[in-house]
Backbone as ProteinMPNN parsed JSONL, in Angstrom:
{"seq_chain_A": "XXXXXXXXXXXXXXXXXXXXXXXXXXXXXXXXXXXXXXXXXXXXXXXXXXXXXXXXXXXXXXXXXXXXXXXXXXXXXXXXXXXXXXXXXXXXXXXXXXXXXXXXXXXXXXXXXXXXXXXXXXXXXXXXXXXXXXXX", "coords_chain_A": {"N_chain_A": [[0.827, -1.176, 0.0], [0.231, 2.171, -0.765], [2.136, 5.123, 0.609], [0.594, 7.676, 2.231], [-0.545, 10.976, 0.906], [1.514, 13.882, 2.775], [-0.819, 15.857, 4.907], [-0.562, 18.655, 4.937], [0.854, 20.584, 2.787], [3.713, 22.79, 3.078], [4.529, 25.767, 2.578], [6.167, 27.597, 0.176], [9.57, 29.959, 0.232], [10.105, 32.697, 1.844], [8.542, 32.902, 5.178], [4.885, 34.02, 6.088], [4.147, 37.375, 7.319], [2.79, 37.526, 10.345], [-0.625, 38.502, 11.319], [-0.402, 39.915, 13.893], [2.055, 40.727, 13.957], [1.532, 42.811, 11.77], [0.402, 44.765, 13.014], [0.966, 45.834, 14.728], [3.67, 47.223, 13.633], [2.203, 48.562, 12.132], [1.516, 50.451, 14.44], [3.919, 51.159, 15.324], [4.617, 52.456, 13.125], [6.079, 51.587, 11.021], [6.803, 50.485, 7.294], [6.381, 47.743, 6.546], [6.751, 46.359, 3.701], [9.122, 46.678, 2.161], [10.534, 45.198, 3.21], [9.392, 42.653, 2.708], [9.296, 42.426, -0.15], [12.224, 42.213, -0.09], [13.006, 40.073, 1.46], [11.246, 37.927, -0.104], [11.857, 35.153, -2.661], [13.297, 35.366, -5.718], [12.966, 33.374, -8.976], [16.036, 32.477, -10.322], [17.133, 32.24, -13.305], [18.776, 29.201, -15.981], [20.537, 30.171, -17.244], [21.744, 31.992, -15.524], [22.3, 31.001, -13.361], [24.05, 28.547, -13.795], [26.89, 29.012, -14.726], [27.937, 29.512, -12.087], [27.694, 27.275, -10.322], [29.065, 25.74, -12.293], [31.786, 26.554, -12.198], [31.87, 26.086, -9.266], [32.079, 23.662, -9.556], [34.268, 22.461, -10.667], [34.645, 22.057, -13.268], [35.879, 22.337, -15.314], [38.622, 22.375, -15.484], [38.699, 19.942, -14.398], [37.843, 18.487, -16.801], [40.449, 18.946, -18.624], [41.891, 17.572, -17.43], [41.105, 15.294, -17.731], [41.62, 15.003, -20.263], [44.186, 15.44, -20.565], [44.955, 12.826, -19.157], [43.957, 11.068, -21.451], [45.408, 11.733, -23.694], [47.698, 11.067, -22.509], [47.483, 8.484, -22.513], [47.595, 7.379, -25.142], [49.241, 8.895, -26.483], [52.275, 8.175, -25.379], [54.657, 5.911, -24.68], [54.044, 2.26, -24.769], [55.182, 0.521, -22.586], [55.398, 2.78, -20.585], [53.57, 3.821, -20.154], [52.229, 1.663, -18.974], [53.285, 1.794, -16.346], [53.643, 4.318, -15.345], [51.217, 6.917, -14.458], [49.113, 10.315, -14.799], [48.453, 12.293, -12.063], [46.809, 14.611, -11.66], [46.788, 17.763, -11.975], [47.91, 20.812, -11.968], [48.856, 24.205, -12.097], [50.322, 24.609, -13.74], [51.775, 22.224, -13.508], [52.358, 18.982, -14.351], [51.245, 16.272, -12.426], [53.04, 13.237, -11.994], [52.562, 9.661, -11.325], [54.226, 6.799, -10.235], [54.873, 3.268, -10.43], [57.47, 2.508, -9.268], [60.423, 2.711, -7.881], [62.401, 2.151, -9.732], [60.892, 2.425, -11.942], [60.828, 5.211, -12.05], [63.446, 5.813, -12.337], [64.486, 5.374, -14.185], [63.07, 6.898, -15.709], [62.843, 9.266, -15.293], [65.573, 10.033, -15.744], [65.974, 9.252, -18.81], [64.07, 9.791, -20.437], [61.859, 11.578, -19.364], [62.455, 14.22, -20.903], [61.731, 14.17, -23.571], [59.137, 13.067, -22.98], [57.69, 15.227, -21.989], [57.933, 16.61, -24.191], [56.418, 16.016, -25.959], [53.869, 15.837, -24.598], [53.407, 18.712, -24.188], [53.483, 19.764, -27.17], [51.428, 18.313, -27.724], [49.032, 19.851, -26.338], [50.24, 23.021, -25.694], [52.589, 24.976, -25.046], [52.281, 26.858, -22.751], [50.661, 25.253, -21.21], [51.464, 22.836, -19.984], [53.72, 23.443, -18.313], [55.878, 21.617, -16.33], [56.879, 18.55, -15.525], [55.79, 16.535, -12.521], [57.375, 13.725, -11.152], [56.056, 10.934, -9.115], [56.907, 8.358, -6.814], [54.574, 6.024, -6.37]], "CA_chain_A": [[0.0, 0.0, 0.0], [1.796, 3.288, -1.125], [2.084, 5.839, 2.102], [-0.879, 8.579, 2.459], [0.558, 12.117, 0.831], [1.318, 15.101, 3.939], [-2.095, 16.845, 4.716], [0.009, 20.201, 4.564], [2.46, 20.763, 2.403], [4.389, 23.901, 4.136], [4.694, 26.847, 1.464], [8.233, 27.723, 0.052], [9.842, 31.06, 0.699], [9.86, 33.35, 3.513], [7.082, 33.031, 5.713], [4.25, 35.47, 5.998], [3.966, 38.057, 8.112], [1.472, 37.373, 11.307], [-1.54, 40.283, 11.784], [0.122, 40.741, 15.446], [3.575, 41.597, 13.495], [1.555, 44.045, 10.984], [-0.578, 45.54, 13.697], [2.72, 46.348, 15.563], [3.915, 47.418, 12.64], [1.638, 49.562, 12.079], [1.318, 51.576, 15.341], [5.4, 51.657, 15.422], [5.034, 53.465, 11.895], [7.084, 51.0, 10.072], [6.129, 50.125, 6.536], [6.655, 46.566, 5.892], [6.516, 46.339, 2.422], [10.323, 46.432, 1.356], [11.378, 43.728, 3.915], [8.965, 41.495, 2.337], [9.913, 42.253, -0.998], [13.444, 41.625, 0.367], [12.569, 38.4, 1.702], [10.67, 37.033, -1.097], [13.129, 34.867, -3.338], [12.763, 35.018, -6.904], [13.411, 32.348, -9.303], [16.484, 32.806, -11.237], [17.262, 31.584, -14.839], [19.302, 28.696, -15.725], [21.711, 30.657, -17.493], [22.632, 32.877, -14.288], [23.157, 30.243, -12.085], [25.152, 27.093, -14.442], [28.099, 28.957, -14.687], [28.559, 29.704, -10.534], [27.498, 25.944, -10.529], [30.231, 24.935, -13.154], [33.039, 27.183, -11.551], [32.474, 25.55, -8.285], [32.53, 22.382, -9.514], [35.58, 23.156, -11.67], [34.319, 21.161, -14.887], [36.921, 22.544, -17.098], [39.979, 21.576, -15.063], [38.599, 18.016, -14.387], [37.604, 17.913, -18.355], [40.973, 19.16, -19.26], [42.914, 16.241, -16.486], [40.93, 13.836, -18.24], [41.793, 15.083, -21.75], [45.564, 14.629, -20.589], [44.848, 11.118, -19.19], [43.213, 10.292, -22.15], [46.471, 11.862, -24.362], [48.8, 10.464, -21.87], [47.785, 6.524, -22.508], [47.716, 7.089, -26.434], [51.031, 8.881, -27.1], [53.65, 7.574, -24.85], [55.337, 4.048, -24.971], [52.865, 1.477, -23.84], [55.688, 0.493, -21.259], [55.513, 3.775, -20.174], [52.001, 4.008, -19.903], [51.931, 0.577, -17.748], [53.997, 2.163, -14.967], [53.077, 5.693, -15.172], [49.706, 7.592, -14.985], [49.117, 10.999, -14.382], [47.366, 11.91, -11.167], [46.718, 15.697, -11.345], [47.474, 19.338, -12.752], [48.293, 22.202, -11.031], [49.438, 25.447, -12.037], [51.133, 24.023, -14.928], [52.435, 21.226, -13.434], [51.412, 17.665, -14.457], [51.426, 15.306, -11.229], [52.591, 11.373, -12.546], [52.46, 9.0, -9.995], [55.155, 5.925, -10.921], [54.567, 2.228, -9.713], [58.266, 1.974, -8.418], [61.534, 3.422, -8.264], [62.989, 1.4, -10.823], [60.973, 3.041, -13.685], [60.799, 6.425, -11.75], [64.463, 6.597, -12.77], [64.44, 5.286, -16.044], [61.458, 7.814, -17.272], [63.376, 10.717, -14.872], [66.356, 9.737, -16.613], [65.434, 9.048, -20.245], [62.344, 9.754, -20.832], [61.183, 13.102, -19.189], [62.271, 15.478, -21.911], [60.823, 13.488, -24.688], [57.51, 13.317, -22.209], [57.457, 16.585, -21.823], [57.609, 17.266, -25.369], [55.118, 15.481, -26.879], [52.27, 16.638, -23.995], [53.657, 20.342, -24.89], [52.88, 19.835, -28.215], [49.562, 18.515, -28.047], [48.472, 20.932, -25.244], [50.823, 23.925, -25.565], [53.791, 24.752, -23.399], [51.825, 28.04, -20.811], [49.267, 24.395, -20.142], [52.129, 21.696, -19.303], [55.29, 23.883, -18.072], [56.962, 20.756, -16.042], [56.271, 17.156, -14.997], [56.626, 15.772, -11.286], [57.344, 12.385, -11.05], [56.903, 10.458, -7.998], [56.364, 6.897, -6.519], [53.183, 6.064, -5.258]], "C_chain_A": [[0.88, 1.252, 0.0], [1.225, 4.352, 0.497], [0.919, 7.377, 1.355], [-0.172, 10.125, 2.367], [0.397, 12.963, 2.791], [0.227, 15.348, 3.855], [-1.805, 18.053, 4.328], [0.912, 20.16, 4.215], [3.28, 22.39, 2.623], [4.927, 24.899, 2.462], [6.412, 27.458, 1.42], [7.952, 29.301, 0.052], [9.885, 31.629, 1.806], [8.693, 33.013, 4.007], [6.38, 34.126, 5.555], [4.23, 36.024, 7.231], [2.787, 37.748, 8.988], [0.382, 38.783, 11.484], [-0.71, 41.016, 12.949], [1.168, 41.565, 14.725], [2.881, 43.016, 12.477], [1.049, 44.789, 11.682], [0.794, 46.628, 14.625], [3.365, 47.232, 15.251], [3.637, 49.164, 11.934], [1.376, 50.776, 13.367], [2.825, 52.067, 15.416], [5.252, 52.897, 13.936], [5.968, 53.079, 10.945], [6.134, 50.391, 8.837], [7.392, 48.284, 6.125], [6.605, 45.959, 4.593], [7.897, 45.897, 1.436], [10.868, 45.64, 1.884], [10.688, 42.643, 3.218], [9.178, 40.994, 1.025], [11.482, 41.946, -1.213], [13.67, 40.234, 0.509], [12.542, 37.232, 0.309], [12.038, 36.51, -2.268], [12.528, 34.782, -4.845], [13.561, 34.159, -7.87], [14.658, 33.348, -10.401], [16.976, 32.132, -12.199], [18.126, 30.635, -14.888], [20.855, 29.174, -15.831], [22.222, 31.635, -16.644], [23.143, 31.96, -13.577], [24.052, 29.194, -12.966], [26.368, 27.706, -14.588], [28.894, 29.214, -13.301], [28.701, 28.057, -10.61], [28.742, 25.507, -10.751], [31.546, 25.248, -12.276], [33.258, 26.488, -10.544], [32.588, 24.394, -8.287], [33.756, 22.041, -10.21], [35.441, 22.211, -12.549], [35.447, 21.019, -15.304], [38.268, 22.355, -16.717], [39.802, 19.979, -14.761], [38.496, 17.545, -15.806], [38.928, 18.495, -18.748], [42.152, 17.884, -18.719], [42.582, 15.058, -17.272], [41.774, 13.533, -19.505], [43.642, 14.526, -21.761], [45.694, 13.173, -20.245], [44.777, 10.114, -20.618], [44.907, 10.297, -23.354], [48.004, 10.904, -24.281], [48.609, 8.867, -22.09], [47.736, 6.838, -24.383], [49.085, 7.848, -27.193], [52.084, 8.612, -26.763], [53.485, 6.445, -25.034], [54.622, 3.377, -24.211], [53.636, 1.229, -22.248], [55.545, 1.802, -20.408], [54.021, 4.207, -19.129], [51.599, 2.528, -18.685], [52.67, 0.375, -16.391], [53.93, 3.339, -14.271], [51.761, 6.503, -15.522], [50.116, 8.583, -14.031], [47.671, 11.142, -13.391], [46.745, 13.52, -10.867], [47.479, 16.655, -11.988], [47.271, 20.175, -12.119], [48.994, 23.33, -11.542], [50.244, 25.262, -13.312], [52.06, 22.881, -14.857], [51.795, 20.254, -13.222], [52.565, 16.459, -13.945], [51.453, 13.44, -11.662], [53.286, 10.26, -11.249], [53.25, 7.172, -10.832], [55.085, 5.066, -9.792], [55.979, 2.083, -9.134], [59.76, 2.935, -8.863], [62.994, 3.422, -9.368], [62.811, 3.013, -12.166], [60.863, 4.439, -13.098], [62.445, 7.162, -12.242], [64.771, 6.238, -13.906], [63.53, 6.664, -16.936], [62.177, 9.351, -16.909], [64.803, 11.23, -15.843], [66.633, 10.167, -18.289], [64.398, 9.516, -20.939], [61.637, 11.018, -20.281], [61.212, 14.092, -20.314], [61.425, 15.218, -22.994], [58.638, 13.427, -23.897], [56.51, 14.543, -22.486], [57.05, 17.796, -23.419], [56.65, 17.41, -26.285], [53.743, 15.79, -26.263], [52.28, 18.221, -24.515], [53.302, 20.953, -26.043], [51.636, 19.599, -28.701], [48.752, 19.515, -27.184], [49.022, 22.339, -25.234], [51.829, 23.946, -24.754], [53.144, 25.842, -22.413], [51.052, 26.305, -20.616], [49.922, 23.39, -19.747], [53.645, 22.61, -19.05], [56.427, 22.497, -17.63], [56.277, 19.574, -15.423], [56.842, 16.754, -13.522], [56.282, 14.706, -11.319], [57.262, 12.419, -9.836], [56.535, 8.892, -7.866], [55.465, 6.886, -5.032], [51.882, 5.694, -6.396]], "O_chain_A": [[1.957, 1.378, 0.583], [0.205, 4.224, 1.175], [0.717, 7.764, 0.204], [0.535, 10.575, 3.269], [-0.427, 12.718, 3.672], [-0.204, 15.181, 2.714], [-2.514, 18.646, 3.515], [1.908, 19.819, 4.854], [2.988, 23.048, 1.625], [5.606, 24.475, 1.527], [7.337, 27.64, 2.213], [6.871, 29.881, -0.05], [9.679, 30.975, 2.827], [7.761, 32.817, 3.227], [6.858, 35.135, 5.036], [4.288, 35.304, 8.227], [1.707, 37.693, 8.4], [0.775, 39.917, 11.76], [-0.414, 42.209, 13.019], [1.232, 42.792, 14.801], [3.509, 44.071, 12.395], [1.056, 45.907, 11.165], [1.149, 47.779, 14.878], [3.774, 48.079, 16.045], [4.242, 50.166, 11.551], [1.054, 51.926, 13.067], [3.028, 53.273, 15.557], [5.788, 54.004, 13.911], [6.579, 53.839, 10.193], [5.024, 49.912, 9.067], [8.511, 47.999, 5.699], [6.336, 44.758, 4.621], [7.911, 45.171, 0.442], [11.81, 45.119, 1.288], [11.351, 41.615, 3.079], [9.266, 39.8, 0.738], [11.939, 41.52, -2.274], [14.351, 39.461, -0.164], [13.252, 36.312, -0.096], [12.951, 37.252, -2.631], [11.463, 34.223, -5.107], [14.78, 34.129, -7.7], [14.438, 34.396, -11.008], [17.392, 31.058, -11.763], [18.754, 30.691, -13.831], [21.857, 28.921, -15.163], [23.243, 32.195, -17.044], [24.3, 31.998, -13.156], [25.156, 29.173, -12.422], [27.246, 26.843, -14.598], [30.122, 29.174, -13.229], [29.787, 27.583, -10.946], [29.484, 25.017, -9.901], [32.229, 24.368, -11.752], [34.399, 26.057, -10.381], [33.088, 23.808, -7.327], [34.052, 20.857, -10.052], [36.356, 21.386, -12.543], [36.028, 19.983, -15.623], [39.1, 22.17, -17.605], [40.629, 19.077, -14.89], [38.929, 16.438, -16.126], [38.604, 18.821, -19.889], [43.033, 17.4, -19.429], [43.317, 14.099, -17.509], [42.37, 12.505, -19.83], [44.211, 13.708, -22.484], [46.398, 12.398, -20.893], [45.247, 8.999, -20.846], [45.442, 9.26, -23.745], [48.823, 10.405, -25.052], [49.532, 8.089, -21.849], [48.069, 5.73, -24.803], [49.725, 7.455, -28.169], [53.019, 8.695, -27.558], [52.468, 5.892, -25.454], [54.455, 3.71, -23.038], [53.15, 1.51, -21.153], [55.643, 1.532, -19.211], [53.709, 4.64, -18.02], [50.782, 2.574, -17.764], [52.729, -0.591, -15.631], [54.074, 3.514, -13.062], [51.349, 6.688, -16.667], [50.846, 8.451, -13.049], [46.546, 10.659, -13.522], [46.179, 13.647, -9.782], [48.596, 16.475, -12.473], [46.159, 20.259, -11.6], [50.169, 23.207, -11.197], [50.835, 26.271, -13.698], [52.879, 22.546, -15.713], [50.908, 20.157, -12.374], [53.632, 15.981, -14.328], [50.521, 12.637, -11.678], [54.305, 10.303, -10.56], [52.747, 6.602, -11.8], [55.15, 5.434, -8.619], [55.853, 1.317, -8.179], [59.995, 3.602, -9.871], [63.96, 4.135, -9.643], [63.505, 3.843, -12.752], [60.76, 5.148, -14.099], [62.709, 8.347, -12.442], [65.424, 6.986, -14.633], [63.425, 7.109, -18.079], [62.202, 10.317, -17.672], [65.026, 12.298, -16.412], [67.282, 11.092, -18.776], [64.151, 9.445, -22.143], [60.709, 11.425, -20.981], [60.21, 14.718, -20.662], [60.496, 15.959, -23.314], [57.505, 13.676, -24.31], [55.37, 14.762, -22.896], [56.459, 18.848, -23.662], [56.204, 18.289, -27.022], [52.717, 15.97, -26.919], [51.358, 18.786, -25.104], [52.935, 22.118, -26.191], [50.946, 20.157, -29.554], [47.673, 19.885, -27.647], [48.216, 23.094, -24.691], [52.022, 23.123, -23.86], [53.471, 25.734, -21.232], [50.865, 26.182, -19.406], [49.231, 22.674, -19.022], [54.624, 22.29, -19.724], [57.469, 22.27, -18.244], [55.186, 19.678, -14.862], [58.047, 16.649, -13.294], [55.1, 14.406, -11.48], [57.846, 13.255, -9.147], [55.93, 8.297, -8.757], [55.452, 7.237, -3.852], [50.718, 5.626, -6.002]]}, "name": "protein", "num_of_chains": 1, "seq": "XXXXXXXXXXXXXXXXXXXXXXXXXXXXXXXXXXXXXXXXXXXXXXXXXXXXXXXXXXXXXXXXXXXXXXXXXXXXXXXXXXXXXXXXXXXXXXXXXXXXXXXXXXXXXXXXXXXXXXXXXXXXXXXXXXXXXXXX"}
């Protein structure tokens, strides 16, 4: 058996003003009129609010981490790619997180400048300035 709706469903927005509060109100000599229009919330559009939304969810730096993930397993050396993934971007620096210290000094070694070159080129060099390796 489905459950029995609320009897009252409780009205959105500010509340209303009680008679006692306008009577009050009224002998003080206060006009209540612009607090309530204060109060009252009005709806706003989608296109005002989706980009506070987006900003604080930071879309376009998580869709640009992916876009290097996605870069980072199709242009480096598969070995490369089965010891190293990137785990983050920051400021221009892209965070790769290396299964051991072995290949952390082979890729630090050998293999960073060439890394570095080929993300630089598909992304620009102001959006990948320098790579930190670490293990972990």
């Amino acid at each position: 058996m489905l459950p029995l709706p609320p009897r009252r469903i409780p009205p959105l927005g500010p509340g209303r003003i009680k008679p006692s509060q306008r009577v009050v109100a009224q002998w003080r000599g206060i006009d209540l009129a612009p607090l309530e229009k204060a109060q009252a919330r009005r709806a706003k559009s989608v296109g005002d609010v989706l980009p506070k939304v987006l900003s604080e969810l930071r879309i376009d730096r998580r869709q640009a981490e992916a876009e290097v993930v996605k870069v980072w397993n199709n242009l480096l050396d598969p070995e490369v790619v089965a010891h190293a993934q990137p785990t983050g971007l920051r400021a221009g620096t892209l965070f790769v997180a290396v299964d051991s210290n072995v290949w952390l000094r082979e890729i630090v070694r050998y293999r960073r400048k060439e890394i570095l070159e080929r993300l630089q080129h598909s992304f620009g060099r102001d959006f990948i300035v320098k790579i930190s390796f670490r293990v972990g």
